[in-house]
VEXDREN-2710 file (C-alpha; in Angstrom, 1 decimal):
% VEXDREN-2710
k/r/px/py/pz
1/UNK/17.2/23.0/3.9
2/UNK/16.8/20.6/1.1
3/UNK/13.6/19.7/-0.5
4/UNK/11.6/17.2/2.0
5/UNK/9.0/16.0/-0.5
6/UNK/9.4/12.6/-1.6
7/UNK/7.3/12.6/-4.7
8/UNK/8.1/8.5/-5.3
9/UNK/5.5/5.8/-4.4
10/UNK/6.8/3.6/-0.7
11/UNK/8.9/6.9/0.2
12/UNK/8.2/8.0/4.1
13/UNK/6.9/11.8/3.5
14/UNK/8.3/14.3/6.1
15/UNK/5.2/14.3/8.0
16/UNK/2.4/11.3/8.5
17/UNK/-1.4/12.9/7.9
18/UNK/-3.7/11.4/10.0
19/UNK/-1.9/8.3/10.3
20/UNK/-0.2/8.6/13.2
21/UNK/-2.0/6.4/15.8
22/UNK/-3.3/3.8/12.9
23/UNK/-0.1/1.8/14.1
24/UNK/-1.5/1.8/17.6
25/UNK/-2.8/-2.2/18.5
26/UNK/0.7/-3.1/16.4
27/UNK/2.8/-1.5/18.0
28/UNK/0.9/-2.8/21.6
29/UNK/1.6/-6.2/20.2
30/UNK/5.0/-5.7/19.3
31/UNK/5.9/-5.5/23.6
32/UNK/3.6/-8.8/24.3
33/UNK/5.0/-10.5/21.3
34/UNK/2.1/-13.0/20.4
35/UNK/-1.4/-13.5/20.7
36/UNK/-2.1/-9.5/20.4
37/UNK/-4.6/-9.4/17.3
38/UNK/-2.2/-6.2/16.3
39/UNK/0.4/-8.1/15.0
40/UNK/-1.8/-9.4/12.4
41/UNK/-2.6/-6.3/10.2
42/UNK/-4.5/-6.0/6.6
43/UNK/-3.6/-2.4/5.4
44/UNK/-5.7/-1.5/2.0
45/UNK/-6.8/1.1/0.4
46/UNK/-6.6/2.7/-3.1
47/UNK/-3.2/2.9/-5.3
48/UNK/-1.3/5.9/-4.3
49/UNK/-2.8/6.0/-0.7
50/UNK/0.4/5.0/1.4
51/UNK/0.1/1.6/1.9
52/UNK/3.4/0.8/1.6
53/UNK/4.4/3.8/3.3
54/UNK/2.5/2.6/6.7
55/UNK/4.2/-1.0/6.0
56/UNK/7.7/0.8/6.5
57/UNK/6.4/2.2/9.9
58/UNK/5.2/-0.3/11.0
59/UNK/8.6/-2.1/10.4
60/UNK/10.8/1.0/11.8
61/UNK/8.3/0.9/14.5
62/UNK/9.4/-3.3/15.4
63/UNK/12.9/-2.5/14.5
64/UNK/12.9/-0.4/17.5
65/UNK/11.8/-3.1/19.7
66/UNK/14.9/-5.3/18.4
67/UNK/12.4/-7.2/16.1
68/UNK/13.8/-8.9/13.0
69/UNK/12.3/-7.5/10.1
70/UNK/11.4/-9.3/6.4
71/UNK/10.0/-6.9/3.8
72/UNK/8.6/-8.9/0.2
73/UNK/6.3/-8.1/-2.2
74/UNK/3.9/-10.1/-3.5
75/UNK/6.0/-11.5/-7.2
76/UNK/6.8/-14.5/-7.9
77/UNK/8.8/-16.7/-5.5
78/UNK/8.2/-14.8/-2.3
79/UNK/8.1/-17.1/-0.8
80/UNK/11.5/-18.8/-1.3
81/UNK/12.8/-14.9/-0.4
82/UNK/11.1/-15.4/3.0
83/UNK/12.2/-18.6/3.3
84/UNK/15.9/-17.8/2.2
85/UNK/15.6/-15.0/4.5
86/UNK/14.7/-16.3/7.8
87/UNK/18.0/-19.0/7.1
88/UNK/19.9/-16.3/7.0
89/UNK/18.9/-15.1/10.0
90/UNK/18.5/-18.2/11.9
91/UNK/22.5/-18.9/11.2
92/UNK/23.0/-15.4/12.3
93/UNK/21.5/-16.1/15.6
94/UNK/22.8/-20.0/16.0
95/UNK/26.4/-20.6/17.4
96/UNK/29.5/-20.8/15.6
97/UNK/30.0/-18.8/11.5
98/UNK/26.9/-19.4/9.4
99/UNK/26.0/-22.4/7.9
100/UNK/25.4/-21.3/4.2
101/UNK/22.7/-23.8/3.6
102/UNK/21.3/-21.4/1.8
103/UNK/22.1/-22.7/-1.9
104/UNK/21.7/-26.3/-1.0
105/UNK/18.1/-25.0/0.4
106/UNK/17.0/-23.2/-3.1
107/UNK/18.7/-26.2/-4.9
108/UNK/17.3/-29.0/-3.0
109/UNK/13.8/-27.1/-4.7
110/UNK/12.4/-25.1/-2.7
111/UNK/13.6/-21.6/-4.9
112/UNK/12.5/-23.3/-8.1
113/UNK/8.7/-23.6/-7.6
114/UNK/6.2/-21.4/-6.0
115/UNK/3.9/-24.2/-5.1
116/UNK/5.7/-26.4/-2.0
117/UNK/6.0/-30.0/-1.9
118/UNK/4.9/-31.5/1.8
119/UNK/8.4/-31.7/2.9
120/UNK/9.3/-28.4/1.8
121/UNK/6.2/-26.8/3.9
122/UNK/7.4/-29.0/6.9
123/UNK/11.4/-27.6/6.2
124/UNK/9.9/-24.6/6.3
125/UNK/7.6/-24.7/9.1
126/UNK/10.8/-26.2/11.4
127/UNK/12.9/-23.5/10.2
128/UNK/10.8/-20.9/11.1
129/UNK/10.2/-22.6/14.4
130/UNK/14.1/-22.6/15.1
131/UNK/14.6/-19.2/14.5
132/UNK/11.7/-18.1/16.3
133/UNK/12.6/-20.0/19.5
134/UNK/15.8/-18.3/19.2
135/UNK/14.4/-14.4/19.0
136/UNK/11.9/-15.8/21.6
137/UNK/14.5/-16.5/23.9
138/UNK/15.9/-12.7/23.2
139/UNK/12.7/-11.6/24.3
140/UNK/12.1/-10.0/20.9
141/UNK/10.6/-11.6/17.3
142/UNK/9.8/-11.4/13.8
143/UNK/8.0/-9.3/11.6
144/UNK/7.0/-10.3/7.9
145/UNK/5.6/-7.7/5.8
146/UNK/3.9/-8.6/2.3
147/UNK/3.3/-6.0/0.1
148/UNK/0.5/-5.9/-2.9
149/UNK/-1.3/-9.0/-2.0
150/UNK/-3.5/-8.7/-4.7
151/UNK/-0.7/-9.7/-7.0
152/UNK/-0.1/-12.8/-4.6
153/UNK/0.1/-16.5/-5.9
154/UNK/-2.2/-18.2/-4.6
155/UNK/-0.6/-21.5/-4.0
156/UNK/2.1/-19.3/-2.0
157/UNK/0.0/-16.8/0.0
158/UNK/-1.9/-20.2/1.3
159/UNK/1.5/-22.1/2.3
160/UNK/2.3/-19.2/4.3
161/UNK/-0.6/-18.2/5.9
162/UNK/-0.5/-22.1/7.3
163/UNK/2.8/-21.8/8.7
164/UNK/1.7/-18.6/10.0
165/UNK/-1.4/-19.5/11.8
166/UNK/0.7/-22.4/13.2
167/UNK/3.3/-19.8/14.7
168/UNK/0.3/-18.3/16.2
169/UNK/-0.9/-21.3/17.9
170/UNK/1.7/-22.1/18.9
171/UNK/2.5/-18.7/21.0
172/UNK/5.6/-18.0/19.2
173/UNK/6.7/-14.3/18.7
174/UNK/5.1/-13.8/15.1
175/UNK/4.0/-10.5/13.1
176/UNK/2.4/-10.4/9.9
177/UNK/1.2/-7.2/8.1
178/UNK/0.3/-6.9/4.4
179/UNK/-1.0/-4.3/2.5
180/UNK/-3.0/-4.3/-0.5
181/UNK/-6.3/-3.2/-2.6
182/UNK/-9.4/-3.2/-1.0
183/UNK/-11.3/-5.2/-3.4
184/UNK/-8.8/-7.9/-3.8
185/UNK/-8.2/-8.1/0.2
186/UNK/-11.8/-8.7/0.5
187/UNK/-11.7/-11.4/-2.3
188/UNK/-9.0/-13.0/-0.5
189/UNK/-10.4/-13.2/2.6
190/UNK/-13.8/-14.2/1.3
191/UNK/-11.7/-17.3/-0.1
192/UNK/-10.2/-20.5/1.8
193/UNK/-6.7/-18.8/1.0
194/UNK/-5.9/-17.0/4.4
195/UNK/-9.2/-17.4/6.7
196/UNK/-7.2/-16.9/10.0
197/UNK/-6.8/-13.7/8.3
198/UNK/-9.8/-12.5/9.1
199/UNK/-9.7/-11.8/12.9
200/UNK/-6.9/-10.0/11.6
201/UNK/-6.6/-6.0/13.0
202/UNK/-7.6/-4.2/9.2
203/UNK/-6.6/-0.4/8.3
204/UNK/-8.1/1.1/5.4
205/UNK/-6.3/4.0/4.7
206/UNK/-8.5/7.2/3.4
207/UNK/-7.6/10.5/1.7
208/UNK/-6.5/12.9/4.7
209/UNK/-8.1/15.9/6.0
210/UNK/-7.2/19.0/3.5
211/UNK/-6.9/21.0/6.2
212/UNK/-3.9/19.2/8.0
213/UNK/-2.4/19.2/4.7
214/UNK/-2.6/22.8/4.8
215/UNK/-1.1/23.2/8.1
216/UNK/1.9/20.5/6.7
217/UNK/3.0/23.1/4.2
218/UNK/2.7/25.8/6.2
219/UNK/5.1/24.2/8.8
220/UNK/7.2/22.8/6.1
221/UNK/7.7/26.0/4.2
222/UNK/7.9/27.9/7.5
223/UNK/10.9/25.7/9.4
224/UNK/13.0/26.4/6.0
225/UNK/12.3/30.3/6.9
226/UNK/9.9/30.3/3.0
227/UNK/6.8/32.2/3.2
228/UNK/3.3/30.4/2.1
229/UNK/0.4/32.5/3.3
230/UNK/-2.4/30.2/4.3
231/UNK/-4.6/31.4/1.6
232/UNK/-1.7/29.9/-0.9
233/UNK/-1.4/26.8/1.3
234/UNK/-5.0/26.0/1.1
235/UNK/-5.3/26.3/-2.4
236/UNK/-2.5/23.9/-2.8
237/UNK/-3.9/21.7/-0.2
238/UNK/-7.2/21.4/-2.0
239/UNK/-5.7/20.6/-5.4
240/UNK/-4.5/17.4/-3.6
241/UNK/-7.8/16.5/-2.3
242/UNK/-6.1/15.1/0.5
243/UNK/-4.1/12.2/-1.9
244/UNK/-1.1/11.2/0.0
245/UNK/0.9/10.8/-3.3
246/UNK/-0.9/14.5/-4.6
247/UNK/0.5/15.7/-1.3
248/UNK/4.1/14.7/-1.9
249/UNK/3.7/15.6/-5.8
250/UNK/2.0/19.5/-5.2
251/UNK/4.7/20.2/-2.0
252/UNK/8.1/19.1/-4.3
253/UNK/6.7/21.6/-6.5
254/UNK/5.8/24.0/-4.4
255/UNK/9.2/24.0/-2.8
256/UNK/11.2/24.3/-6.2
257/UNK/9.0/27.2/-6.7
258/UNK/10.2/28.6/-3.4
259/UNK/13.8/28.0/-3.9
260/UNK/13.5/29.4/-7.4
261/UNK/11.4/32.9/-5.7
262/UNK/14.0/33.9/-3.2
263/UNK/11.9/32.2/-0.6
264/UNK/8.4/33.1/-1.3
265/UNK/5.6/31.9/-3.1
266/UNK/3.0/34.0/-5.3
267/UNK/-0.3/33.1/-6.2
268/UNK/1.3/32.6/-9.7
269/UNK/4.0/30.3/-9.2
270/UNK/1.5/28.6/-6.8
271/UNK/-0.4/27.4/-10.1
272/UNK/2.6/26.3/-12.0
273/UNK/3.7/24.1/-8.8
274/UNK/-0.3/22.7/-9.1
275/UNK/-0.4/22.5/-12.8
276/UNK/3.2/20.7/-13.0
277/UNK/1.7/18.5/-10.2
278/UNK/-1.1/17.2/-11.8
279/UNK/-0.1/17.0/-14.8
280/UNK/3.3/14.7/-13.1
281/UNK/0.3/12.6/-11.5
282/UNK/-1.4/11.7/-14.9
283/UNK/2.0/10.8/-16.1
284/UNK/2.8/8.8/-13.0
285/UNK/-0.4/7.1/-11.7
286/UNK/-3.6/7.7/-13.8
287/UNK/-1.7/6.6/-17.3
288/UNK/-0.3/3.3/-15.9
289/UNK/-3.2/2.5/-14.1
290/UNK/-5.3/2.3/-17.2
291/UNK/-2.9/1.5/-19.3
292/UNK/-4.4/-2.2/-19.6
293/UNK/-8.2/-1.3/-19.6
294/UNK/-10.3/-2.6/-22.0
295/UNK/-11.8/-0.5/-24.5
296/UNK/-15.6/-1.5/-22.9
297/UNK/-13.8/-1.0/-19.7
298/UNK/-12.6/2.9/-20.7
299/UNK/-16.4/3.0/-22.2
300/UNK/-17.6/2.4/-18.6
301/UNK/-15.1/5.0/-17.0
302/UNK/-16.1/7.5/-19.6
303/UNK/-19.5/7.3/-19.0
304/UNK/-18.5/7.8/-15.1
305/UNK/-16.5/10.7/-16.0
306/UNK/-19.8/12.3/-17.5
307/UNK/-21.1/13.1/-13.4
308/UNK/-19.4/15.7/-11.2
309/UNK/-19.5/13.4/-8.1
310/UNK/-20.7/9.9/-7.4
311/UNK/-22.1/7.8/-10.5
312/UNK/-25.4/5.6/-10.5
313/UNK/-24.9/2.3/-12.1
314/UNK/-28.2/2.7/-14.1
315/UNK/-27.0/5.8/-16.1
316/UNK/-24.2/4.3/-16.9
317/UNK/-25.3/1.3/-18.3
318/UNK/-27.5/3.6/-19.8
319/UNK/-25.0/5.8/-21.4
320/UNK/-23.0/2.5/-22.5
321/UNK/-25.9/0.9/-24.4
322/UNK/-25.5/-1.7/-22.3
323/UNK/-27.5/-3.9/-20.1
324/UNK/-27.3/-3.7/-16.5
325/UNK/-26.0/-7.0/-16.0
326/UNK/-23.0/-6.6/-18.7
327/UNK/-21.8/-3.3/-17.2
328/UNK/-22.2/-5.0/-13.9
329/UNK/-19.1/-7.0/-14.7
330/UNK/-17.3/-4.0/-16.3
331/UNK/-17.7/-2.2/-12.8
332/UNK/-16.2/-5.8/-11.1
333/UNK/-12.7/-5.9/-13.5
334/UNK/-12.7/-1.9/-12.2
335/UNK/-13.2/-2.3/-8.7
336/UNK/-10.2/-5.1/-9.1
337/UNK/-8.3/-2.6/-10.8
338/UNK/-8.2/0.1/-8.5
339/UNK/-9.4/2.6/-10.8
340/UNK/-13.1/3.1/-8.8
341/UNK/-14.7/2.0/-6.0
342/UNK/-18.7/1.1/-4.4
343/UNK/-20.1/4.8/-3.0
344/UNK/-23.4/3.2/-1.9
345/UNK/-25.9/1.1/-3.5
346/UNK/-26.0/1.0/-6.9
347/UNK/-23.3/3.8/-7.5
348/UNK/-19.8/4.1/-8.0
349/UNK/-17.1/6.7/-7.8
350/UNK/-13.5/7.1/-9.1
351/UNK/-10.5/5.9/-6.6
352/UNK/-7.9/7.8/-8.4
353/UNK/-7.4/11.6/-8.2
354/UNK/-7.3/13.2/-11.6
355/UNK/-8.4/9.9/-13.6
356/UNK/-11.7/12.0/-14.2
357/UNK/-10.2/15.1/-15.6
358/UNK/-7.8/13.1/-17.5
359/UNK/-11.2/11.1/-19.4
360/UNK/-12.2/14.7/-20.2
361/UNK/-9.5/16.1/-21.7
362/UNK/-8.8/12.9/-23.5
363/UNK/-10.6/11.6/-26.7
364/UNK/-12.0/8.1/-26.8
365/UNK/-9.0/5.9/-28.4
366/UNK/-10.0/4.2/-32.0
END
């Protein structure tokens, strides 16, 4: 039996944590096909949390129904992909060979700007109501999933959400679930950019229980006839601190270590499998995700990094030299970021695992 860990972020692990019935008012929707507040779904939580992984479930999950499916992320020109993408499938589905109107579409300008004109948004709008009349009439529909939304143009996220909401209106067989930080969903929706948005169903994802992360590996390690005693499979479990992407990262070690002891794995090579896994997850996720902090901005983590749990605002201003106000904004850009989040009133805590122990080991950068 191969290795089933998928240590890479957006890779489906072998087994869901806790997230199995977080799908449950989309996949409702999916057999009514519109009006079902499931099929419009905000996932968010923090980076490394399976967001994208639930977004890939949630389109297996419409696949299954027959459902046309179009997966973007949130770059540049996304969409023109959309756009592009439903022609495709609206020839696919009309009579006769497709059309290929495809170039003359991105040509006549619609690929060359992110902002619309008001005959390109009414092109658009007509396009999508053509194709889905068409899946309509196959009883089935279409799913758009938007990944990273924080990252979204503006100008674009609000042309779509328009078309969207009239889709909606207008009872056609429409899904739309995006995923992205917490903070910036909330921003988003706080704005005039997607108000329909929020009656939308939201999922925020959390770190799953340790203990079903426990009983994974055992399971896991136990089908491919390895032996993890539970004492082992705890320990490993705990180092994760239920981090989907720790999860993934401490089992593909553990596994190597497996396949490397003839099947079994000691206490020992139970901390290299840990130590190589956290140390891949500084590499991976902690070091790119404050790669582009400020140095005030690192000042601010590093005086969070001082506290063994949650951090009051006060001491760190404190412990910046700072006044409360100026590390007030410091703690904003870092919510944004994804590198902490609000534990209360007036505290804060880190979103990342390992991002503290990584400020510790770590001296302060001239």
């Amino acid at each position: 039996m191969e290795n089933p860990f998928r240590p890479s972020f957006g890779r489906t692990p072998p087994q869901l944590l806790d997230r199995t019935d977080l799908l449950g008012e989309f996949a409702y929707g999916l057999s009514i096909r519109s009006g079902v507040l499931g099929l419009l779904t905000i996932i968010t939580g923090a980076r490394g949390i399976g967001k994208t992984v639930m977004l890939n479930e949630a389109e297996d999950l419409a696949r299954e129904q027959g459902w046309a499916v179009i997966s973007e992320t949130s770059t540049s020109g996304f969409l023109a992909r959309i756009a592009d993408s439903m022609r495709v499938l609206n020839d696919e589905l009309g009579a006769g060979p497709p059309t290929r109107r495809i170039t003359a579409f991105v040509a006549a300008g619609f690929g060359v700007t992110t902002q619309l004109p008001p005959e390109r948004q009414v092109e658009f709008r007509t396009l999508g109501e053509q194709l889905l009349g068409r899946l309509n009439e196959k009883k089935t529909g279409l799913l758009v999933t938007l990944d990273e939304i924080q990252d979204a143009n503006r100008d674009e996220l609000l042309q779509l959400a328009a078309v969207i909401q009239h889709f909606v209106r207008d009872g056609l067989p429409i899904g739309f679930v995006c995923a992205g930080l917490p903070s910036a969903v909330s921003d988003l929706l706080n704005e005039g950019v997607a108000t329909f948005l929020r009656r939308a169903d939201k999922i925020d994802l959390h770190p799953v229980h340790v203990a079903a992360v426990a009983d994974s590996y055992i399971s896991l390690f136990s089908t491919a006839g390895f032996t993890l005693t539970r004492e082992i499979a705890s320990k490993a479990a705990a180092a994760t601190t239920g981090y989907p992407f720790l999860v993934q990262l401490v089992g593909y070690f553990l596994w190597r270590e497996a396949e490397q002891g003839a099947g079994i794995v000691t206490e020992a090579a139970a901390g290299q499998a840990i130590s190589a896994a956290l140390q891949r997850n500084i590499r991976l996720v902690v070091g790119p995700a404050i790669a582009h902090a400020s140095r005030r901005d690192m000042d601010y983590l590093r005086a969070m990094a001082v506290d063994e749990g949650v951090s009051g605002t006060a001491d760190i201003a404190r412990r910046m030299e700072a006044k409360l106000t100026l590390a007030a904004n410091y703690r904003a850009r870092l919510i944004d970021a994804g590198l902490i989040e609000s534990a209360g009133h007036g505290e804060v805590r880190f979103s990342i695992p390992g991002l503290r122990e990584h400020l510790r080991s770590t001296p302060p950068q001239d």
